[in-house]
C-alpha positions as CSV (number, residue, x, y, z in Angstrom):
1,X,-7.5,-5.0,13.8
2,X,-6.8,-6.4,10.4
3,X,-9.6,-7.5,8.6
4,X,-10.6,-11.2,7.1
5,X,-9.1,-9.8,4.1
6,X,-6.6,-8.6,4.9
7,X,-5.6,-11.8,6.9
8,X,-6.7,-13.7,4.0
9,X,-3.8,-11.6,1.6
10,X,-1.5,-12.5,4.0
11,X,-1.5,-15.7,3.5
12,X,-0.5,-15.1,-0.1
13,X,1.7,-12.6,0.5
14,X,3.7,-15.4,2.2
15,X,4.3,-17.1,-1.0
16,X,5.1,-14.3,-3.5
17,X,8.6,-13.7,-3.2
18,X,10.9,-16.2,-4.1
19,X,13.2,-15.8,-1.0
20,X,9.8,-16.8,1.5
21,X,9.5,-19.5,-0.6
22,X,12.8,-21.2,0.3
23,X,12.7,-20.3,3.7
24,X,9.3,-22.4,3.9
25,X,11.4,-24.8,1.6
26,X,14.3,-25.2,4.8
27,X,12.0,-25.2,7.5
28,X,9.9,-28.2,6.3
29,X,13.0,-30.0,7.3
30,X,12.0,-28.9,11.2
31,X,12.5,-26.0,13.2
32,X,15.4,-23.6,12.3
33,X,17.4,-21.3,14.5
34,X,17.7,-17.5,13.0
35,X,21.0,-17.8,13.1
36,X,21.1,-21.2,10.9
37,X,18.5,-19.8,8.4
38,X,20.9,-16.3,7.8
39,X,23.9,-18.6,7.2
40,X,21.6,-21.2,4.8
41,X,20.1,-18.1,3.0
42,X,23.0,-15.7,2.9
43,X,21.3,-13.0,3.9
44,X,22.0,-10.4,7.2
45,X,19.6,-10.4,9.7
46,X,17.5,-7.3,8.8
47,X,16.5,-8.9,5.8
48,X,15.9,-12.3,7.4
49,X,13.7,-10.8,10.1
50,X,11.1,-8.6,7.3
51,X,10.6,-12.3,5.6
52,X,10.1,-13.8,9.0
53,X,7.6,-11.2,9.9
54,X,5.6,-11.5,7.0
55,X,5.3,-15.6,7.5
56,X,4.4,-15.2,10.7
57,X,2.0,-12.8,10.2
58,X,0.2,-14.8,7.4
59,X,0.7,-17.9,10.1
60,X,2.1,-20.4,8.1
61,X,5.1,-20.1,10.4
62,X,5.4,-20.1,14.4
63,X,8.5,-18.9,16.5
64,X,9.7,-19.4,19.9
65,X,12.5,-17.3,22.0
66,X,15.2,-18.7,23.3
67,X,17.8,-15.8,24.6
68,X,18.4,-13.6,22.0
69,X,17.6,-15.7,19.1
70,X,14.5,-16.5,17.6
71,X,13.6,-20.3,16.4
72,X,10.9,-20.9,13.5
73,X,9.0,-23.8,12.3
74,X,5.9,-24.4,10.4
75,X,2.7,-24.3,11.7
76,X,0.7,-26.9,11.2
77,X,-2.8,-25.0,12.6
78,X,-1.3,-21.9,10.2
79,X,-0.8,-24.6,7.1
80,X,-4.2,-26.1,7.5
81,X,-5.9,-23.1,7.6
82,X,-4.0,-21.7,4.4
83,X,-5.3,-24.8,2.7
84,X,-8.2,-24.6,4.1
85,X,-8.7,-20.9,2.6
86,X,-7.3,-21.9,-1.0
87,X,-9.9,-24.3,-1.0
88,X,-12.7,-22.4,0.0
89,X,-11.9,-19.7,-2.6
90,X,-11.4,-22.2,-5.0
91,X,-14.8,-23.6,-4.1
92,X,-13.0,-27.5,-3.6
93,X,-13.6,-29.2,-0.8
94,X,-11.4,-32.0,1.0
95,X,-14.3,-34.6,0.1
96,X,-14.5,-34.3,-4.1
97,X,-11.8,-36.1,-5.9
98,X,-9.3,-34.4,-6.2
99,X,-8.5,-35.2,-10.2
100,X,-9.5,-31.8,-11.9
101,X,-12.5,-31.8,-13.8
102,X,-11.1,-29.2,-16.9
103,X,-10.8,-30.6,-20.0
104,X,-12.2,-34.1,-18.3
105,X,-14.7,-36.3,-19.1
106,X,-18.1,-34.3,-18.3
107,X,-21.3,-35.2,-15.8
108,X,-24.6,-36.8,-17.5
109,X,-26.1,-34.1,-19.1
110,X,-23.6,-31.6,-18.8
111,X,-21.5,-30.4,-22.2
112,X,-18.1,-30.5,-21.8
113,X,-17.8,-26.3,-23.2
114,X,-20.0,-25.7,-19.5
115,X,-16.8,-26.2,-17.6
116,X,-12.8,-26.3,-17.0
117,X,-10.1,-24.8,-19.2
118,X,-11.6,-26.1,-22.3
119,X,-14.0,-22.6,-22.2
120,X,-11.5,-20.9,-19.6
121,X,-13.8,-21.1,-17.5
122,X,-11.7,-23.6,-14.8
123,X,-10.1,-20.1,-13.5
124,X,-11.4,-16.9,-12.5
125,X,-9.5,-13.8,-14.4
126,X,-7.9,-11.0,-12.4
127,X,-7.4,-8.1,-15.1
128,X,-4.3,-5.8,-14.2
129,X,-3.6,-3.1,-16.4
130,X,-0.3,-0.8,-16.6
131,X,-0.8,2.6,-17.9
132,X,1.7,4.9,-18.6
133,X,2.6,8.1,-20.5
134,X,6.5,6.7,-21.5
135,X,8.9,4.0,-21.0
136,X,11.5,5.5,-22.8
137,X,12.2,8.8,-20.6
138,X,10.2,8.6,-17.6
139,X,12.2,7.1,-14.8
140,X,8.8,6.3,-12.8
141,X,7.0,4.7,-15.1
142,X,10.3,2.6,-16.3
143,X,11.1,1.7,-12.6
144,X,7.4,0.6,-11.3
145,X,6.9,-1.9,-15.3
146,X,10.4,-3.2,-13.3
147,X,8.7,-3.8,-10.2
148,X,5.5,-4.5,-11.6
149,X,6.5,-7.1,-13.7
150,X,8.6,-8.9,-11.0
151,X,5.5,-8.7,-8.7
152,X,3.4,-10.2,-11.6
153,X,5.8,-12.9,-11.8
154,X,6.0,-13.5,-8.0
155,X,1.9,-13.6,-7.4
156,X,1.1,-15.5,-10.8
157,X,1.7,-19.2,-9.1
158,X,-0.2,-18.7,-5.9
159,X,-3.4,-17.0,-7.8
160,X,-3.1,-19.9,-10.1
161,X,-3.5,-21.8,-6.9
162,X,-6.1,-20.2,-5.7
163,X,-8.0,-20.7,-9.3
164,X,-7.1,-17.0,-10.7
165,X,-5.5,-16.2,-14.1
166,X,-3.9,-12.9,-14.2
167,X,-4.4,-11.2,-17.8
168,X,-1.6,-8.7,-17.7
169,X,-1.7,-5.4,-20.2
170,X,0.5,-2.5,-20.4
171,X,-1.2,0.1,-22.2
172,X,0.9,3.8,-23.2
173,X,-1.5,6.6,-22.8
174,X,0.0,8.4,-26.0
175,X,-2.5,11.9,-26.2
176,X,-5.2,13.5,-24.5
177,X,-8.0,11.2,-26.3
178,X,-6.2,7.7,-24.9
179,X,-6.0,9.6,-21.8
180,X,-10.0,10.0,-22.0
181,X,-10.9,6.7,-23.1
182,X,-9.1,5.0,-20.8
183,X,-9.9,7.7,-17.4
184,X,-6.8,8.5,-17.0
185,X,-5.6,10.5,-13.6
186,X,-2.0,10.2,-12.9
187,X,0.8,8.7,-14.5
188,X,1.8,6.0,-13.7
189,X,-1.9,4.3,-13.0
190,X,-2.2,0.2,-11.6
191,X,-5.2,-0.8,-12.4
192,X,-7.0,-4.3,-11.0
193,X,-10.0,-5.2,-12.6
194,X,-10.7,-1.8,-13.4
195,X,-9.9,-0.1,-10.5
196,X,-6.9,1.6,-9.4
197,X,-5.1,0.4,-6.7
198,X,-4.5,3.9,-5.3
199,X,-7.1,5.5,-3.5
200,X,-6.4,8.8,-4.3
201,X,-3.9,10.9,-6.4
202,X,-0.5,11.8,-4.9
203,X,1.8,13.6,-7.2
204,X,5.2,15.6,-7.4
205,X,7.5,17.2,-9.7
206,X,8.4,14.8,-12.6
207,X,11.6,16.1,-13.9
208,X,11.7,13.2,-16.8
209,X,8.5,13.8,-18.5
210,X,9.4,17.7,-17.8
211,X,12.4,16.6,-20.4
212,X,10.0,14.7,-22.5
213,X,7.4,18.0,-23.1
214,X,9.2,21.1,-22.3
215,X,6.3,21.6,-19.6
216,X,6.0,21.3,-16.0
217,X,4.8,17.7,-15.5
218,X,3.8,16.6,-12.3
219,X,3.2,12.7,-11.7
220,X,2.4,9.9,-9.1
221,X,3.9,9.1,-6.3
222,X,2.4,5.9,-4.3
223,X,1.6,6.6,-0.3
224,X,1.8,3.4,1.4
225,X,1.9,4.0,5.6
226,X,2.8,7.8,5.9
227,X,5.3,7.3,3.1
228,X,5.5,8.4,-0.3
229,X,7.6,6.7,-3.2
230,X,8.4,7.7,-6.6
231,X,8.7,3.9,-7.7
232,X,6.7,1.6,-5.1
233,X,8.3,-1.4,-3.4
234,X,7.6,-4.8,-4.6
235,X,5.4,-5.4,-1.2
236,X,3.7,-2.0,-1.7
237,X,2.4,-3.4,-5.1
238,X,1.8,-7.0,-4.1
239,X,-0.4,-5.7,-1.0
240,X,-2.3,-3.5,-3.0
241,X,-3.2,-6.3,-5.4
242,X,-3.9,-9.1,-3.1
243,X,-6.2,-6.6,-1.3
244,X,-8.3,-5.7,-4.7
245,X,-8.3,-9.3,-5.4
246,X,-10.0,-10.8,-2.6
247,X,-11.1,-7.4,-1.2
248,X,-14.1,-5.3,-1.7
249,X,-15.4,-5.8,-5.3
250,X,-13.4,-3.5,-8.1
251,X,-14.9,-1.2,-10.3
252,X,-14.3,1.4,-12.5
253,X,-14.2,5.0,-12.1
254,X,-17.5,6.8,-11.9
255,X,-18.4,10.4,-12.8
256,X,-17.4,12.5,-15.8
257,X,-14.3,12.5,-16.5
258,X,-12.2,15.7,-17.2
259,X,-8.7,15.8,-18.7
260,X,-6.1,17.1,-15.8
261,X,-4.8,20.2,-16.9
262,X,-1.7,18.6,-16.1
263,X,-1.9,16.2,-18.0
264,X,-3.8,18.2,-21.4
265,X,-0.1,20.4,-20.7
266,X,2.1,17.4,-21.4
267,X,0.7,16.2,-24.5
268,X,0.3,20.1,-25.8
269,X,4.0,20.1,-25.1
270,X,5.2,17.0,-26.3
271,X,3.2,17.3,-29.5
272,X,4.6,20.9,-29.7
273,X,8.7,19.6,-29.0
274,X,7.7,17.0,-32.1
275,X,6.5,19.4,-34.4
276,X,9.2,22.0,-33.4
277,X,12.2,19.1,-33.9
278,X,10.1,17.8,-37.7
279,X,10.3,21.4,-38.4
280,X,13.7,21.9,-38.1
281,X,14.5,18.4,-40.0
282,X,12.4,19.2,-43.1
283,X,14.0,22.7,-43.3
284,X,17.5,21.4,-43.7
C-alpha cells in the first residue's frame, strides 16, 4: 500500500513532464477517447497508456471502459484534492486572500524583511546537488546531467507551486580531498538536501573513466524496481526527488568517512596519465 507520500508525489509527478501536461491541457475540453488523444498527441499507444497510468494514479484523471478502448476525463474529486494538497503544503488556505503577501505591504507591527521574496523567505529551498568525477569522458555522468537537467526543468514549475525553489549545483569531484569534503561514494551521486537519493551503492564496470585513469574504475548504476541502469530514466530521477522532497526529512551522511579504494585508484591514475603525458611534452 503506497504511503501518504507517496500518493502525495504522485500528484506532482502528474505535472512534470511536458507531454502530461497537454494531455490534462485536451481533456479539460471533456472526456477523450484513447484513440482521439493518440491521434491529437501523435504518439502510439504504449506511450499514451504509461502517461495515462501515471494521471490516473496521481487521480487527477478518471477512466471508464467501453469495449476495448479506454475513455478519460478529469476528476473533479482528484483536482480538488490536488489543490487541496498544494495548499496545505503551502500553508494557504481557501479563506485568506488570495493576493500574495511577498514583497506586499506588511501587517501592523510586522517589518516587511520578516516575510515574502523580499528576504526569500516566500519559498521554501529544495537543495539538489550533481556530483561527478567527469563530464568530458564519462558517458554516465554525461548522460544522467542530460536527464538531470531535463528533470530539473520539468519539476521546477510545480515545486514553485507548491512554494519550493530548487537551488541547483553541479559540483566535479576533481581529487581525493573534494571527494572527502564533499563524502563522496559513487560516481555519479544525486544529492537532495544533503542526502543521496540512492539508498545504497550499486556499481559496475565503467569503461569511460577506465579510459580517463588507466585504472579499473567501477561506478554507479541506479536500481529502481529490480532493475539497474547505467543512466536513470527521467521518472526514476523525478520519483526519487519528489519522494526526498516531501518524504522523510533529508540529511547528510553520518559516520566517518573513508575514501573508496576505488575511487583513491582513479585519481592515483588519472593524476599519474597527466603527469606521464606533461612528461612527455616538456621533453620534446
Amino acid at each position: 500500500m503506497a504511503t501518504l507520500y507517496e500518493e502525495q508525489s504522485n500528484v506532482f509527478k502528474a505535472f512534470c513532464d511536458e507531454k502530461r501536461l497537454r494531455i490534462l491541457e485536451l481533456l479539460r475540453g471533456g472526456e477523450k477517447c484513447a484513440c482521439v488523444l493518440i491521434e491529437q498527441m501523435d504518439m502510439p499507444q504504449s506511450t499514451l497508456s504509461y502517461h495515462m497510468k501515471l494521471l490516473c494514479e496521481s487521480g487527477i484523471v478518471d477512466y471508464r471502459q467501453d469495449g476495448k478502448w479506454t475513455h478519460y476525463r478529469i476528476s473533479e474529486t482528484g483536482s480538488l484534492k490536488a489543490l487541496a494538497l498544494l495548499k496545505e503544503l503551502t500553508g494557504q488556505s481557501g479563506g485568506e486572500d488570495p493576493t500574495p503577501r511577498c514583497c506586499g505591504v506588511p501587517s501592523p507591527g510586522e517589518d516587511k524583511e520578516s516575510f515574502g521574496c523580499c528576504s526569500g523567505g516566500g519559498k521554501k529551498s529544495v537543495l539538489v546537488e550533481y556530483l561527478y568525477l567527469d563530464l568530458k569522458t564519462c558517458e554516465r555522468c554525461i548522460g544522467t546531467e542530460d536527464q538531470l537537467d531535463e528533470v530539473i526543468a520539468a519539476l521546477a514549475p510545480s515545486l514553485a507551486f507548491a512554494g519550493y525553489s530548487i537551488d541547483y549545483k553541479k559540483i566535479e569531484i576533481a581529487s581525493a580531498e573534494m571527494a572527502t569534503q564533499y563524502r563522496f561514494l559513487s560516481s555519479p551521486t544525486i544529492r537532495v538536501n544533503g542526502r543521496d537519493i540512492c539508498q545504497n551503492v550499486a556499481e559496475s564496470d565503467c569503461a569511460s573513466c577506465r579510459e580517463i585513469s588507466g585504472t579499473d574504475v567501477h561506478c554507479r548504476v541506479f536500481e529502481y524496481e529490480s532493475s539497474s541502469y547505467e543512466v536513470p530514466p527521467k521518472d526514476i530521477l523525478a520519483d526519487a526527488i519528489l519522494k526526498s522532497v516531501f518524504g522523510a526529512e533529508a540529511s547528510g551522511s553520518r559516520g566517518d568517512y573513508v575514501l573508496p579504494e576505488n575511487l583513491r585508484q582513479f585519481f592515483e591514475g588519472k593524476e599519474a596519465k597527466a603527469s606521464k603525458y606533461s612528461c612527455k611534452e616538456n621533453c620534446r
